[in-house]
C-alpha positions as CSV (number, residue, x, y, z in Angstrom):
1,X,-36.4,-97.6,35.7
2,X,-34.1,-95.7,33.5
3,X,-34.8,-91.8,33.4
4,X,-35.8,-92.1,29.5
5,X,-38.7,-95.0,30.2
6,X,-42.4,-94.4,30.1
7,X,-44.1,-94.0,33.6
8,X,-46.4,-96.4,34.4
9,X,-44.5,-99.4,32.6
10,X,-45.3,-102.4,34.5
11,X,-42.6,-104.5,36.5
12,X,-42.2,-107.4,34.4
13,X,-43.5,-107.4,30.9
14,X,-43.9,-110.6,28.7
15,X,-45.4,-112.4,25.4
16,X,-47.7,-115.0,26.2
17,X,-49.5,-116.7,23.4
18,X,-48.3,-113.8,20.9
19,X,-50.1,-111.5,23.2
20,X,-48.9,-108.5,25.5
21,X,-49.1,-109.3,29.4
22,X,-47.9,-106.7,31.4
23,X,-48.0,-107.8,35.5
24,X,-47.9,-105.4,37.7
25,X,-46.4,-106.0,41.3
26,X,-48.1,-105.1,44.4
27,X,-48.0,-105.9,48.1
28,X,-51.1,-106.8,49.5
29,X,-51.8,-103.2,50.5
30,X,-50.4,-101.7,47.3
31,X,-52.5,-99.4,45.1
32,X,-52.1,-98.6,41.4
33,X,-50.4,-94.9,40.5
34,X,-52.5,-92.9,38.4
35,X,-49.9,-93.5,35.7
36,X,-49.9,-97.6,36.3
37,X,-54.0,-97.1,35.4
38,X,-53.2,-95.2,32.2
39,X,-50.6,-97.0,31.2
40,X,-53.2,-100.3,32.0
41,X,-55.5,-99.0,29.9
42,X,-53.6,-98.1,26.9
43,X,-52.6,-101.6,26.9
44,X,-56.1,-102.9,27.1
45,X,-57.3,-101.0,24.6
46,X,-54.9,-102.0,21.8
47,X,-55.3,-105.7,23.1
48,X,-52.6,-106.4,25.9
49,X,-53.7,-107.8,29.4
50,X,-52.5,-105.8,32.1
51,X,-52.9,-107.7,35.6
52,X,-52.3,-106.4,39.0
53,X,-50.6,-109.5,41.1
54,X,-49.8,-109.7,44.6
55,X,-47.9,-113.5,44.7
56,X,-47.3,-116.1,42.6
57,X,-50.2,-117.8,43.7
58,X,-52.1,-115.4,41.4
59,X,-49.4,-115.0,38.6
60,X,-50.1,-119.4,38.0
61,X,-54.0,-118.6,38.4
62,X,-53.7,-116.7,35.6
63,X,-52.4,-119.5,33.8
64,X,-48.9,-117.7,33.1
């Protein structure tokens, strides 16, 4: 991430349906940083879905 960016910003960010989706990648024993949860819940709380994936398996289940 460039030096300037917010921590916490999640690793791919996109507009589904006019709505904020920010995923998150994590290997299967990957856990979030206290800034990844803020940053989650600012998102949630102004509307945007915030997901935590591990494959693409659950990127598609999420219907994305």
């Amino acid at each position: 991430m460039p030096k300037h960016s917010r921590r916490g910003v999640p690793d791919i960010i996109l507009i589904h349906q006019a709505q904020f989706v920010g995923l998150e990648v994590k290997r299967e024993d990957g856990r979030q940083s206290p800034d990844q949860k803020d940053f989650q819940q600012g998102c949630e709380v102004h509307g945007g879905r915030y997901h935590v994936v591990r494959s693409i398996d659950d990127v598609q289940a999420l219907g994305l």
